[in-house]
Every structure is written in structure tokens, then in C-alpha cells.
C-alpha positions in Angstrom: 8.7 -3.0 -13.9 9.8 0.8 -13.5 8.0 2.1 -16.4 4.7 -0.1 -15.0 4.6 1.3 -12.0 5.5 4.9 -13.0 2.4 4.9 -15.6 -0.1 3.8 -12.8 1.6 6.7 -10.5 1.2 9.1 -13.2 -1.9 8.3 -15.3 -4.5 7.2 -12.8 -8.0 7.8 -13.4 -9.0 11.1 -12.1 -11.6 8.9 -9.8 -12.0 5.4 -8.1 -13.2 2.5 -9.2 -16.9 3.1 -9.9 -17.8 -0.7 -9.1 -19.1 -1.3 -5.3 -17.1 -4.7 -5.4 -14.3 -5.8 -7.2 -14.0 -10.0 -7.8 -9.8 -10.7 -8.4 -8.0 -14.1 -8.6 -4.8 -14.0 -6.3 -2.0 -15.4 -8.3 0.8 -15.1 -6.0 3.5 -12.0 -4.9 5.7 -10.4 -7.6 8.8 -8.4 -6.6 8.9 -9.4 -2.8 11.4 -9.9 0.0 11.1 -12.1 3.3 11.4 -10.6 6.6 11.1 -11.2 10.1 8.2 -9.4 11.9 6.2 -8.9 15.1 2.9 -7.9 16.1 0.6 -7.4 19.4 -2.1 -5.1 19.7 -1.6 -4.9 23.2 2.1 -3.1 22.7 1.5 0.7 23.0 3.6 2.7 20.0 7.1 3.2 22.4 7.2 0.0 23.5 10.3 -2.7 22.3 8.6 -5.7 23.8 8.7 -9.0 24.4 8.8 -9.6 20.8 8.4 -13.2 18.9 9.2 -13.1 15.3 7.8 -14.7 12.2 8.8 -14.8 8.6 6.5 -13.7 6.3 7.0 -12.5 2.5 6.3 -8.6 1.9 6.2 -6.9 -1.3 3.3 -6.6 -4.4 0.2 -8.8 -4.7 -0.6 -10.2 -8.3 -4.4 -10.6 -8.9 -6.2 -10.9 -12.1 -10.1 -9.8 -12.7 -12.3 -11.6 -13.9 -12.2 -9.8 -17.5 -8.3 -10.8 -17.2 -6.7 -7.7 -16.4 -4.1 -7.8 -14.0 -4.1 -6.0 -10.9 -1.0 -5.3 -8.0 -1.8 -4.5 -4.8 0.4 -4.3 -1.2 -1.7 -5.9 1.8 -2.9 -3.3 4.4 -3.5 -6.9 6.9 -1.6 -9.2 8.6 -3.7 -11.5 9.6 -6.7 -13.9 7.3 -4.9 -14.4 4.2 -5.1 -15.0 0.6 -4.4 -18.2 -1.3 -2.6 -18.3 -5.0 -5.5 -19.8 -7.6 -8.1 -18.4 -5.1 -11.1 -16.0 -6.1 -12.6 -13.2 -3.8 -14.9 -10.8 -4.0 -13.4 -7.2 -2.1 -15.8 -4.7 -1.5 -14.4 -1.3 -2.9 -13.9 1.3 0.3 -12.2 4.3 1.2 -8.6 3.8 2.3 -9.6 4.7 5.9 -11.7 2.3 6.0 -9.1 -0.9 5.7 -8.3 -3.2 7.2 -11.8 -4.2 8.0 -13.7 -4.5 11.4 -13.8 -6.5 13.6 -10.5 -7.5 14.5 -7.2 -6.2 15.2 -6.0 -3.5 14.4 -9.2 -2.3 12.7 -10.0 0.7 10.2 -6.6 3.0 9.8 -8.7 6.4 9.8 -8.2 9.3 8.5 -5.0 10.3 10.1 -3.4 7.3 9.0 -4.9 7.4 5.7 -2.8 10.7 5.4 0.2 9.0 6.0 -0.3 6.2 3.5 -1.3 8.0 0.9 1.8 10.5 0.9 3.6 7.2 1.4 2.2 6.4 -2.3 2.4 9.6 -3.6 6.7 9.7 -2.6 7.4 6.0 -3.2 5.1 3.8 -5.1 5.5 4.6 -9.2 9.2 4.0 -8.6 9.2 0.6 -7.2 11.1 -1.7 -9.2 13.4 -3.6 -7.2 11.9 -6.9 -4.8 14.0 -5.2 -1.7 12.0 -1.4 -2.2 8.6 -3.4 -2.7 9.6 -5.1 0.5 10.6 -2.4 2.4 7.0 -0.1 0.9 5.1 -3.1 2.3 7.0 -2.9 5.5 6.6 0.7 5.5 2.9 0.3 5.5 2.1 -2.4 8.1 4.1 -0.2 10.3 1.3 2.6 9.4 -1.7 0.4 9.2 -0.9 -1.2 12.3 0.8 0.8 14.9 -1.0 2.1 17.9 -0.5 5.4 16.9 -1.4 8.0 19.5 -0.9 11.0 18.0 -3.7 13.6 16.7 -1.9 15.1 14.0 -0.3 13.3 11.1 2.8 15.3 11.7 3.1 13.9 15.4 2.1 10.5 14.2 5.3 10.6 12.0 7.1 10.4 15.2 5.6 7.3 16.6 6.5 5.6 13.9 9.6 3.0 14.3 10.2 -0.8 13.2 12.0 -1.2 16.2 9.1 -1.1 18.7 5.6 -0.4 19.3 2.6 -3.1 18.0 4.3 -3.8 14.8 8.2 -4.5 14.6 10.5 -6.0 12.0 13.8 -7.7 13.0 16.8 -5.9 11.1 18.4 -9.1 10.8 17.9 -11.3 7.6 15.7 -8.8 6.5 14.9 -7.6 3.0 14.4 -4.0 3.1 14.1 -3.0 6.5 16.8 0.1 6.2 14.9 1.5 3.4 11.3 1.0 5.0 13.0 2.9 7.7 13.8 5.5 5.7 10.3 5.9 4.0 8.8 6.0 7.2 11.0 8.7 8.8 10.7 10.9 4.9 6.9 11.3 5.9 5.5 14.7 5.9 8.9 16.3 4.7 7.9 19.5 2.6 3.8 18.3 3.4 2.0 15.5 3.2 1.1 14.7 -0.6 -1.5 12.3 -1.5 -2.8 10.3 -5.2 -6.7 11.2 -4.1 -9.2 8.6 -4.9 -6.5 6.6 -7.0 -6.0 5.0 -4.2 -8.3 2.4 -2.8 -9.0 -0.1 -0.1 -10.0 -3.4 -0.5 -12.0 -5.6 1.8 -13.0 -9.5 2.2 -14.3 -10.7 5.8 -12.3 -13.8 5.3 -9.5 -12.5 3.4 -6.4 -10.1 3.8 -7.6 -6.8 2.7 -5.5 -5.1 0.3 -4.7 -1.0 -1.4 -5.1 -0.7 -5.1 -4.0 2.1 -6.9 -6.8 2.0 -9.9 -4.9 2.6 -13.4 -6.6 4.2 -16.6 -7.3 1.8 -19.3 -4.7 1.8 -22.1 -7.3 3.4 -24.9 -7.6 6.3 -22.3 -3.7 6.8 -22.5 -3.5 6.4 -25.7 -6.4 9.1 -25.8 -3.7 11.3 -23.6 -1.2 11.1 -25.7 -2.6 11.9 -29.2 -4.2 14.8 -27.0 -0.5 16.1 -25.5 0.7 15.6 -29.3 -1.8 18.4 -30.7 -1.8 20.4 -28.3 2.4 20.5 -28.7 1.7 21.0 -32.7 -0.6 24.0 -32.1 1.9 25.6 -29.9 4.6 24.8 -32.6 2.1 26.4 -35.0 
């Protein structure tokens, strides 16, 4: 699962998916951990409760297209929902744009759009346990869904806790909560990076929107290869 995720990280198209909409079969979660989480809109960012926890499962989303290529994804949405052996059309949107409105919590926006994307660019080609998918996933509902009040992505690194505010995970009988944590506070250390228009939101009004990280086919890397081999001969030569 490494080396998967580490050639979407490093060989993604240069742009995003050209299609406006995207039709995907959900097929169930891959690497994935359960956990115990909280959310209420009406909880400013510093606040621990009262908190009622739920188990859900967090980690990658398995979809297939409809030419039968296989897609992962990690849910920007807690609530709607996505059933295995379903099909749904997404429209294709900028990551600031997901989850969808109306509803709670609404589009991200750019500032937390900055956040998520250098949490791709640090963490996402070297997933390859279920507990680090957990805790990425984790990491990102605390993003996505925190009432962040902060006008800089630097401050906004600092409202940013799984132990209060609208979204909170319980450390106990969790998978991946101390490493979430960790992501989460690693944010913005040396700059904020980011994986540009690889990175792209999905959107269904009845369905959990989702990020995609859109790969390059495999005749493309093959392509890059033969490509890095000459220019290595010439430069032998």
C-alpha cells in the first residue's frame, strides 16, 4: 500500500480532473480504524463541551469509476453518507469548496484549504498502516469542521485540538488519535506546502462529500520513466 500511495503523492497530474462530474461506485473503506467522535456546530473552537460520542470508522474510501478504475478518497463530511454497491455522481470542485452548502459546517474556504492541503502534501503518500489512515482522516474532520476563528492559517494552527472545540475525538479506544494529534500540531512547521490542483473536492447533495488526490494514468508514467532513463543516458554520454 506504501508504494501506491507514494506514486499518487509523487506522480500526480500537473492538473485536476478535467471532467465537471465524476460518477464512482463506493465499495467500502480500506485501511481504516474506529474511533469515538463528537460534533456540534454550536461549540466555539476552545470549548470541551458537553460532549456525546459516537463510533464511526475513519480511514480511505474505495470507489471504482465507471470505466473500472479505482479510486481512494478520505471524507471531508460527517454527516449524509455513502453506501457500499452504491453509485453517485460528485460534481468535481475546488477543495474550498467541500463539504457542500447548505448544512453544517459548510464550505472549508481558503484558509482551511491551506491547511489540508499541507496536511496532504506532509502525510498522505506515506500512509500505509489502518491506524495513520485513521488518524489522517481524523486529522481532517478536525480541519474541515472546526469553528476556526483565526484569519491566518498560521493562527488557525492553534485552534486546532481533538480535545475540544466543534469536532472532538475521545482518546480512549481510539485508533489513531495520538498521531492525528500530532499531524495536526506539525502544521505550518517550515511553511505551509501544498499538492496544487492534485487535490480535489468532491460533492453529492445527498451524499458524504469526499478529497481526491487525481493520479496520472499508468501509460503517462510509464511515459516518465522512459523519459528520466534518456535523459540519464545523455548525461552518461
Amino acid at each position: 500500500m506504501k508504494i501506491g500511495f507514494a506514486i499518487l503523492g509523487a506522480l500526480c497530474a500537473a492538473g485536476a480532473a478535467s471532467a465537471t462530474n465524476m460518477t464512482l461506485t463506493f465499495d467500502g473503506y480500506g485501511l481504516s480504524g474506529s474511533n469515538r467522535i463528537s460534533y456540534n456546530h454550536n461549540r466555539s473552537w476552545d470549548s470541551r463541551g458537553p460532549a456525546t460520542f459516537y463510533n464511526i470508522t475513519c480511514g480511505v474510501h474505495n470507489f471504482t469509476s465507471a470505466s473500472g478504475t479505482s479510486r481512494m478518497t478520505f471524507c471531508a463530511q460527517l454527516f449524509e453518507g455513502v453506501t457500499a454497491g452504491n453509485t453517485y455522481t460528485f460534481a468535481v470542485v475546488d477543495p474550498s469548496n467541500v463539504p457542500d452548502e447548505p448544512g453544517n459546517p459548510g464550505n472549508m474556504g481558503a484558509l482551511k484549504a491551506t491547511l489540508v492541503q499541507d496536511l496532504y502534501r506532509r502525510y498522505y503518500k506515506n500512509i500505509d498502516t489502518a491506524t495513520e489512515a485513521s488518524a489522517f482522516q481524523l486529522a481532517l474532520y478536525e480541519i474541515t469542521h472546526e469553528n476556526i476563528t483565526a484569519q491566518t492559517a498560521a493562527d488557525a494552527v492553534a485552534q486546532l485540538s481533538l480535545m475540544k472545540g466543534a469536532f472532538q475525538a475521545s482518546a480512549a479506544n481510539s485508533s489513531g488519535y495520538n498521531d492525528a494529534a500530532a499531524m495536526l500540531a506539525s502544521l505550518g512547521t517550515g511553511g505551509f506546502g501544498s499538492i496544487g490542483k492534485n487535490l480535489v473536492g468532491l460533492t453529492n447533495a445527498t451524499a458524504q462529500d469526499q478529497l481526491l488526490v487525481v493520479p496520472v494514468g499508468a501509460p503517462a508514467i510509464l511515459a516518465g520513466l522512459g523519459l528520466l532513463g534518456v535523459g540519464l543516458i545523455r548525461r552518461r554520454k
